[in-house]
N, C-alpha and C positions, 0 to 999 in steps of 0.2 A: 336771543341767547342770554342767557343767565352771568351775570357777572359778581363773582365774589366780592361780599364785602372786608372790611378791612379785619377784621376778623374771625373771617373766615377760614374752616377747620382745614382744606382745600388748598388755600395760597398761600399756606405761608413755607419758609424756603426749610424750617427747621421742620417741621412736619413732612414735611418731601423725603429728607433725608433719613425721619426718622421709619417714614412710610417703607422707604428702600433696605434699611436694615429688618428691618422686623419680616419683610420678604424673603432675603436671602436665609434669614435663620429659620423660616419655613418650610423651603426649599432644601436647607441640610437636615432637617428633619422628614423630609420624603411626603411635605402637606402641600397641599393645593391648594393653588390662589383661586382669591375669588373676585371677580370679574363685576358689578352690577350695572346693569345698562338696561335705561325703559324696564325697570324692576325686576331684569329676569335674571338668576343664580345659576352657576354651574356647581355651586355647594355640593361637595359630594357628604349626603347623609351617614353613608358608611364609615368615613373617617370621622365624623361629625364626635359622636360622645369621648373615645378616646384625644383627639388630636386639639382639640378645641378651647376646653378649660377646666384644667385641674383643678378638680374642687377639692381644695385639702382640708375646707373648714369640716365638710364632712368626714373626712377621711378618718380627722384628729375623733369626730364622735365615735366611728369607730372603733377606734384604736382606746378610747378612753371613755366608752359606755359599751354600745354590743356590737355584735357585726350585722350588716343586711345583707339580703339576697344576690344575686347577680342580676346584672341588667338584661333586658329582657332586645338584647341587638347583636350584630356583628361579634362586639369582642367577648361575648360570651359563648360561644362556638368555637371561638380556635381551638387550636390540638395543644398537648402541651408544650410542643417543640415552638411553635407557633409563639403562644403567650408566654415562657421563658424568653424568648428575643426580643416581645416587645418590653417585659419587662425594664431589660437591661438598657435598651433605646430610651425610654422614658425614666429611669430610674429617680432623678434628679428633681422632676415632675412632680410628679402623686400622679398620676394619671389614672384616677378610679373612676368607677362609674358613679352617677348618681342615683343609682334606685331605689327604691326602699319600699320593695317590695313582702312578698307574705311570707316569702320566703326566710324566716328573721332569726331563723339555729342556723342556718346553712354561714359558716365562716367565710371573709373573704382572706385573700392570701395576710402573711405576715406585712406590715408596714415596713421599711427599709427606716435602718434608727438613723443612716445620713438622712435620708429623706426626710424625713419627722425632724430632724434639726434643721434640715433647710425651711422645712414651713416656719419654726419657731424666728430664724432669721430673717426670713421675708416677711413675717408680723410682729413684727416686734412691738413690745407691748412703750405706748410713749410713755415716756416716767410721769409725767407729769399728770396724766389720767389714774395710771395705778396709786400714784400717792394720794390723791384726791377719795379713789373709790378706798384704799386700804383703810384711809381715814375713816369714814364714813362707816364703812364692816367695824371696825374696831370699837367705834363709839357705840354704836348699836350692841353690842356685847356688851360694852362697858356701864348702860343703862339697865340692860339685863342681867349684870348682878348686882347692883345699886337696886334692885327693885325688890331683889331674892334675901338681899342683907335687910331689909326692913321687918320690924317688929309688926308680925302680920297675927291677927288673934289665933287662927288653927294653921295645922299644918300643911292639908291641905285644899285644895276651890273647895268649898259648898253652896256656893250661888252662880247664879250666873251673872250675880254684878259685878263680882271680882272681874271678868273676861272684860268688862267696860272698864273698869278702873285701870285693867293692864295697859289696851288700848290707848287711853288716854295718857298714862304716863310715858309711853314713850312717843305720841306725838308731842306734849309739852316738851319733852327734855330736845327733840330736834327743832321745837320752832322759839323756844323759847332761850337755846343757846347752842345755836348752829355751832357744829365743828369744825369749819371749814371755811374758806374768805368767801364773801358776800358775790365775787365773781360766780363762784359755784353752789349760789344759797341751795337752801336744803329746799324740793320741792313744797309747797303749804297745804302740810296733810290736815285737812278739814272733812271729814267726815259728812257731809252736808250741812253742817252746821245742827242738824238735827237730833236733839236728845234720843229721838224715840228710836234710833239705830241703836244706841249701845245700852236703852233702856232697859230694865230688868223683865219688864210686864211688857215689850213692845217689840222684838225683835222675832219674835218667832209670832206674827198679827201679819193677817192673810193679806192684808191691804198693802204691807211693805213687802211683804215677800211679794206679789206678784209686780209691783212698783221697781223691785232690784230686777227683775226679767229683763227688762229695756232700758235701765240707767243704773245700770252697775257693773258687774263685771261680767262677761259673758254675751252682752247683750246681743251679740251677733250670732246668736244661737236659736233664732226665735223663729218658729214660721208657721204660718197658715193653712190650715186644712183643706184641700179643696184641690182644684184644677192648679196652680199656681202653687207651689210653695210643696206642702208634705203633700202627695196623692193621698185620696181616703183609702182608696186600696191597698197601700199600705200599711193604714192604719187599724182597718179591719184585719191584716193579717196577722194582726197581731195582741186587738184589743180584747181584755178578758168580761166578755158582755153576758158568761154565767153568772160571774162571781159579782158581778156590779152594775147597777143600771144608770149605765152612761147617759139616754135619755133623760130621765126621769131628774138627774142634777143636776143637769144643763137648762134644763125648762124650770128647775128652781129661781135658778140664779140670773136666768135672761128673757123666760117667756117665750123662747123655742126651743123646738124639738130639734135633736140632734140634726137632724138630715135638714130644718130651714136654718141652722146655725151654720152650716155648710154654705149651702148655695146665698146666704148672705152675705160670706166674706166675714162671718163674726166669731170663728174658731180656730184658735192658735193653740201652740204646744212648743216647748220647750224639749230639745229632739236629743238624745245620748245613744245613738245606736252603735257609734264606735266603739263604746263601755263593755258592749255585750259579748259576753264568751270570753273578754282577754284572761289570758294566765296568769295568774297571780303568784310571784314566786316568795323565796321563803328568806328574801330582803322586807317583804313587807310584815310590820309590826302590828299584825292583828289576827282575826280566826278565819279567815278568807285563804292565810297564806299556805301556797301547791292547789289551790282549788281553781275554778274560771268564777270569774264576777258573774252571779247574775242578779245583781241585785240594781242595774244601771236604770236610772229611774225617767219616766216619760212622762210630763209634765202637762195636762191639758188646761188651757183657760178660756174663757168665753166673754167678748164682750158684749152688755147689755148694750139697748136704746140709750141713745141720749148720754150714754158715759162714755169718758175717754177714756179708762182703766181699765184692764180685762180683769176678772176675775178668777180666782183659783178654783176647778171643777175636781181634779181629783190627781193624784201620785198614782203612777200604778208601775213597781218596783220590776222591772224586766219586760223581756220582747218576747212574752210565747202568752197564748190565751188562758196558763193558769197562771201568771204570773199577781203574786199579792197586790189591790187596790185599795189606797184608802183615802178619804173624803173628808173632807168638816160636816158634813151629816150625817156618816156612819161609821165613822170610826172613832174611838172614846179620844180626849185632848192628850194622853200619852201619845197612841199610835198616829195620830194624824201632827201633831210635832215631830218624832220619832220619823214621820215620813220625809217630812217635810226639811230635815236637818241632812236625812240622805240626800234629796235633789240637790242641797245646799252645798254640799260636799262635793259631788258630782260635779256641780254646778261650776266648783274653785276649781279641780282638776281641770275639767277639759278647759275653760279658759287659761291656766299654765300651760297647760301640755301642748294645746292644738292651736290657738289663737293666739298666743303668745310666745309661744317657744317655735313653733314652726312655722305658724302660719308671718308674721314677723323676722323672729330672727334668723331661721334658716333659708326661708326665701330671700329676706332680704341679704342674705350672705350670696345665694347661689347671682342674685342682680350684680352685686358689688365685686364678685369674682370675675365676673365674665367681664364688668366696666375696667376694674384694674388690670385685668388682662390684656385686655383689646384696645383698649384707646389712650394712646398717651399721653402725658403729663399735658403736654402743651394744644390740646383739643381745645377747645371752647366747650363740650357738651364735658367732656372729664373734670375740667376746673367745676364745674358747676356741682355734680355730683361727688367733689371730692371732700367737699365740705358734708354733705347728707351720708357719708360713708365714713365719718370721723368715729372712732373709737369701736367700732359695730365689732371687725374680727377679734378684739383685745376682750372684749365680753363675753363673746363666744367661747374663745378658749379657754380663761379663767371658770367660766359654768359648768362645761363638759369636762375640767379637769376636778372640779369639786361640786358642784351643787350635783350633777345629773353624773356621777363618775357612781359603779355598781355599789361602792361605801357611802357615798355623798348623800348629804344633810336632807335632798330631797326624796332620797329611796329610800328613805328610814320613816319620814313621817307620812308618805304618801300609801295612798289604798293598796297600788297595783304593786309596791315594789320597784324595784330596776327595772327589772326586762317587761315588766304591764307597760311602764311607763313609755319603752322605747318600742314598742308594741302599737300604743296609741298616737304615736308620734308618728308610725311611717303607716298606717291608717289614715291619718291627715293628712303625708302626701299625697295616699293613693285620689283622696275628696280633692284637693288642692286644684283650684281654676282660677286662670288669671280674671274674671271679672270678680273676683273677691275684693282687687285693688281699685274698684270703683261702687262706691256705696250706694247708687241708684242700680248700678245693672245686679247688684249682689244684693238689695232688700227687696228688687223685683222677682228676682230666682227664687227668693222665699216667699213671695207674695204677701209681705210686709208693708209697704211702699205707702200704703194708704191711712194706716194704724192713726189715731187721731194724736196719741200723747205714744212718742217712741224718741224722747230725746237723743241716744248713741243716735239715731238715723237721721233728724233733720238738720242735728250740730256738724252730720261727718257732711252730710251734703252743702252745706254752706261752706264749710274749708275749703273742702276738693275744689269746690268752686273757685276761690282766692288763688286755692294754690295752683288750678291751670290757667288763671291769669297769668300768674310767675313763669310758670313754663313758656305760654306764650308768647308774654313779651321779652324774654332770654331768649329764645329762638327767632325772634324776627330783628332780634341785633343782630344775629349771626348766622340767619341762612334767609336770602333774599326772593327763592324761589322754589317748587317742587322739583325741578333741576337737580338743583347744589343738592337736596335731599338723598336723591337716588344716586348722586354720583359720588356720594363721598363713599369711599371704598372702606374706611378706619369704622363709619357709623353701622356701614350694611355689614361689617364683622361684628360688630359688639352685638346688632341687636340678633345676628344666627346662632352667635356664640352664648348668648341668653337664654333662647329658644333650645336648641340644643340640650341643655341642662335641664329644662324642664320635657325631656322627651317628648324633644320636636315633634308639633301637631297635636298632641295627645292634651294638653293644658290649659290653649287660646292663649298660649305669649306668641305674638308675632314674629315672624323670622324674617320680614324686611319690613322696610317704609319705602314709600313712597310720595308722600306729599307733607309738605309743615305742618296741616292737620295733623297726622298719622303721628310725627315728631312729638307734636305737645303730647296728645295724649298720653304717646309712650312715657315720658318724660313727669307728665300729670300724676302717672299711677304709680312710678317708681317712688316719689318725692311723697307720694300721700302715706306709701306704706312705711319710708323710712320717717316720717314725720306724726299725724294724726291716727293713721291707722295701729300703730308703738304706741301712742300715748292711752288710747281709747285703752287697749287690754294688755297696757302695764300697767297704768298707777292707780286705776280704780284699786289693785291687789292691798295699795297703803290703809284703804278702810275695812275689803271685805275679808282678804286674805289673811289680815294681822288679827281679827276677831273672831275669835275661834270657833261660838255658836253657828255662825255666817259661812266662813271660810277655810274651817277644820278641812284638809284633803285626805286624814285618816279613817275617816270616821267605820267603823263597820261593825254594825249592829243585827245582829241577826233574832229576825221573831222568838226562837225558840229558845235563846240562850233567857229571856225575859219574865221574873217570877209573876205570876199574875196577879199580884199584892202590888208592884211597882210600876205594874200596867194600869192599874187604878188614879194614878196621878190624876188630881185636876186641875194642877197648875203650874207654873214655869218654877214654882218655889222648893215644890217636891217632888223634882224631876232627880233626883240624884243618882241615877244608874244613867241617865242621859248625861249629867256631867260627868262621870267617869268615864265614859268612853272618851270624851277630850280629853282625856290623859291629864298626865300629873301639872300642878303650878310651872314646874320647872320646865315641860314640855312645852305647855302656853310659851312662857317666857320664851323660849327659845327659837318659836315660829315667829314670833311680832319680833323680835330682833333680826331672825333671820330676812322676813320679809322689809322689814322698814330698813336694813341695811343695802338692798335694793331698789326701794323705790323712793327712798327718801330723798332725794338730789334731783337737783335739773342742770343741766351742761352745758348747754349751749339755748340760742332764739331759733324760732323757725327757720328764717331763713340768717344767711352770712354776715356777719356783722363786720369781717374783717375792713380795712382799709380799699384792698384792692376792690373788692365789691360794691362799697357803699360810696367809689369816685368814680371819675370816669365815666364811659359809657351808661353802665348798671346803677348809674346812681339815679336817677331817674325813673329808675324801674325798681329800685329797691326803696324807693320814696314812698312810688305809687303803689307796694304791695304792701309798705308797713303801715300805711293808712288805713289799706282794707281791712289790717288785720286788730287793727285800733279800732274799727265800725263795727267790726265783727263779736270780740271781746264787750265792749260796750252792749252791743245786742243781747248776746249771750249770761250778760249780767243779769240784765234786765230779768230776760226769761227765767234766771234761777231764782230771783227774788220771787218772781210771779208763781214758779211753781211751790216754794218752801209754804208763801203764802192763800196758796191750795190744800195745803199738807201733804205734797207730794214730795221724792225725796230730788233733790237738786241736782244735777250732770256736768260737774267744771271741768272734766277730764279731758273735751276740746275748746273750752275757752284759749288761743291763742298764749295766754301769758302762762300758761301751763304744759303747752305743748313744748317740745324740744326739735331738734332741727336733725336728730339721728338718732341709730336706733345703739344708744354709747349705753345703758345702762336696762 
């Protein structure tokens, strides 16, 4: 028989009681207990999405971007006599659904303004967070027009070194006189250290772009042609093999033929099919907008013999067989730039939109809902996660209330507009699978795994590692056997009420445990996403997203608008219809401020630093994890010295002392 240890979430006399109330108020809400013994549930699924957990963080995107569909269960069926009563039973709630389906004109009902005040109550924003980030926004403007008051020769860009010097002045002005106390230093925005990024003659050079594919922003966009990863029959349904001979520039560049490029394992692609078809409405500031996108671009590379770096084979702009291709051997240095600036574009987008915005913050909301719902204060597994859950809804709401709101700063400069935006957002629910939170089962999915030079993949898999040590050994302070697992009744709610949220079954999130394995892991993937998986595709945004040639998410340039006098370009210096499409000085200005007033900070260490954590029990265990993560860092150094001194471009975005312990900014 399994006997609780002394901190154990089980025995103690205050969780008994708190066990007992949170029953009975179950019970006056007409919900079912749930029972778990030898792993099996009486869970009823039917109550399941309503009764479960109010996901208001969504609700507020809602309420304050678009609406989405109805859920595809039970409470979208009722009558309306029916769903008027549950209304008013839940009212106090949010009790909405989570789906975000295709469904994405179809309104849901109005939000209750008590109700929308009770969310603002029960999140309340800590002062001490907001005055920290309001800091930080504020200075970031406030370098942005310190940059605009400067006696600049012309009025407006006509190079593209100007975008390097903007860049660069406003990473000086934050590392060279943080705003803020040295608790909350300013993240150390370093661009790789490498000139040839904000170069004037090097940033649009085939070698770094294909180099940013796997250590820049986005890098978890990447997969392999073949059995594993993209099917070719996919790729045949869509690759335009009149208008361009895929062959024949593959065997330029690696000495096989399409089809041995394949069955080697040596053909990868850079994949935007969720780009394709969205509606572009007439929030966005270009010649796209009231049209559908079809300009989302599919990236192929090939890697030769003997190299670690794939190479770039060709852009070919949309998903149907006539969709325009261009190449660096058949398209003049305008158009094959000009392509190359769209994937780039693309490129910033979906890592915001899908990998950062949802894949990140709104999972990591729907995890952190279900935890603060379900498990109370005095758990052992909530203390843990209460710290990785610091600041995460306070940034949510401020985003959705202004950055991603149908006016906000980002649907004015972005391609798709508002509703593209919140369009490709519930697109990435629909892709959304829980083995995304573990970086070997998720570069395996894309049949990546093996890639010889793929920094994002071998730095995430060294953390993950660390950090389910941490998991680990916090769980076997506090649960002594597979036992205590299955029978803690608070833990079998949190993880159905998690599950649940991401329509149960449908995602691969677990809806019980059963053994202290099954714990860490849970626990492993939760803690990576609020931690390395955050860091990986947020704050690469400080180099690629703030430099506009790289990380413009406007950009929309259309063949035809193009005089064939300015299509003559043979170089980055008389490209000036290419800089004009990055908009005016003042726009630049405005994206590096807007962007560096986000990612410019770091908040907290990976893991807890407080007192209660670092005595006691966990001190031992917070010893032996900030050791690992001192080997780690130290390793990680190494490696970016070794690649600079390749001429590769450098990956510190999971070096340890860069990563942060939540998902606060």
């Amino acid at each position: 028989m399994c006997e609780a240890s002394e901190y154990s979430p089980t025995s103690s006399r205050n969780q008994s009681n708190e066990n007992q109330i949170r029953e009975n108020q179950r019970k006056q809400n007409g919900l079912k207990s749930v029972k778990v013994d030898n792993c099996q549930s009486d869970f009823s699924e039917q109550s399941s999405v309503l009764h479960i957990v109010p996901v208001r963080l969504l609700c507020l995107l809602v309420q304050a971007t678009t609406a989405f569909g109805k859920c595809n269960n039970s409470w979208a069926d009722m009558s309306a006599e029916e769903d008027e009563a549950e209304e008013d039973a839940t009212k106090r709630r949010l009790q909405y659904p989570i789906s975000m389906s295709a469904e994405l004109r179809q309104p849901l009902r109005e939000i209750d303004s008590d109700a929308s005040a009770q969310y603002q109550k029960d999140l309340a924003i800590d002062p001490e967070w907001s005055a920290i980030y309001n800091t930080m926004v504020a200075y970031s403007q406030q370098l942005g027009e310190t940059y605009l008051a400067q006696e600049l020769p012309v009025p407006q860009i006509d190079s593209f070194q100007e975008y390097g010097n903007i860049s660069k002045f406003f990473q000086n002005g934050f590392t060279n006189n943080p705003p803020v106390d040295a608790k909350y230093r300013p993240w150390a925005l370093d661009p790789a250290n490498d000139p040839n990024f904000t170069d004037s003659n090097r940033w649009a050079d085939d070698k770094l772009f294909a180099n940013a594919r796997v250590a820049g922003l986005n890098s978890g966009n990447v997969y392999r042609i073949g059995s594993r990863g993209l099917p070719l029959s996919t790729v045949n349904g869509f690759l335009n093999k009149d208008g361009f001979d895929w062959d024949a520039a593959i065997q330029d560049l690696s000495g096989f033929t399409y089809r041995q490029a394949v069955l080697r394992k040596r053909l990868f692609a850079q994949y935007h099919p969720k780009m394709w078809g969205i509606a572009i409405d007439e929030t966005a500031q270009n010649p796209f907008a009231g049209q559908s996108f079809s300009h989302a671009p599919f990236v192929m590379f090939v890697l030769p013999r003997r190299e670690k770096l794939f190479r770039v084979v060709a852009v070919q702009l949309g998903y149907n067989k006539s969709s325009l291709v261009y190449s660096p051997t058949t398209s003049s240095f305008f158009w094959w730039t000009y392509a190359k600036a769209i994937a780039n574009a693309a490129n910033t987008l979906h890592a915001q939109m899908v990998l950062h915005l949802h894949d990140a913050h709104l999972t990591g909301a729907r995890f952190g809902l279900a935890t603060q719902r379900e498990l109370p204060p005095s758990h052992a597994v909530r203390k843990l996660m209460d710290y990785h859950l610091r600041g995460m809804h306070q940034v949510n709401t401020f985003s959705f209330a202004t950055l991603l709101h149908p006016e906000g700063s980002f649907a004015a400069v972005s391609l798709f507009g508002h509703g593209g935006n919140m369009e490709l957002v519930a697109k990435a629910y629909e892709d959304w699978h829980y083995r995304k939170l573990n970086p070997q089962h998720e570069a395996a999915y894309r049949g990546v795994q093996f890639l010889p030079y793929y920094p994002y993949y071998h730095d995430a898999v060294r953390m993950f590692r660390v950090l389910r040590q941490y998991a680990d050994g916090f769980v076997r302070l506090h649960f002594c056997c597979d036992e205590q697992v299955r029978k803690d009744d608070l833990l079998q709610r949190w993880v159905q009420a998690a599950a649940t949220v991401f329509h149960r079954g449908t995602k691969g999130v677990p809806d019980k445990l059963c053994t202290i394995g099954e714990l860490v892991d849970y626990l492993t993937h939760q803690i990576w996403l609020y931690t390395g998986y955050h860091a990986a595709n947020n704050f690469p945004a400080a180099e690629y997203a703030m430099y506009m040639p790289v990380g413009h998410v406007g950009l929309a340039l259309h063949p035809d608008q193009v005089d064939e006098t300015l299509a003559a370009a043979t170089s980055l210096d008389n490209l000036d219809y290419l800089i004009q499409q990055y908009g005016s000085r003042l726009e630049s200005v405005t994206v590096s401020a807007t962007v560096l007033g986000l990612v410019g900070m770091k908040f907290s260490e990976i893991i807890d630093q407080s007192e209660a954590f670092q005595a006691g029990r966990t001190a031992k265990l917070a010893n032996f994890v900030e050791k690992k993560l001192e080997n780690l860092e130290r390793r990680l150094v190494k490696e970016n010295i070794k690649r600079r001194q390749d001429g590769l471009l450098t990956y510190k975005y999971l070096q340890p002392s860069e990563v942060i312990g939540s998902i606060s900014i």
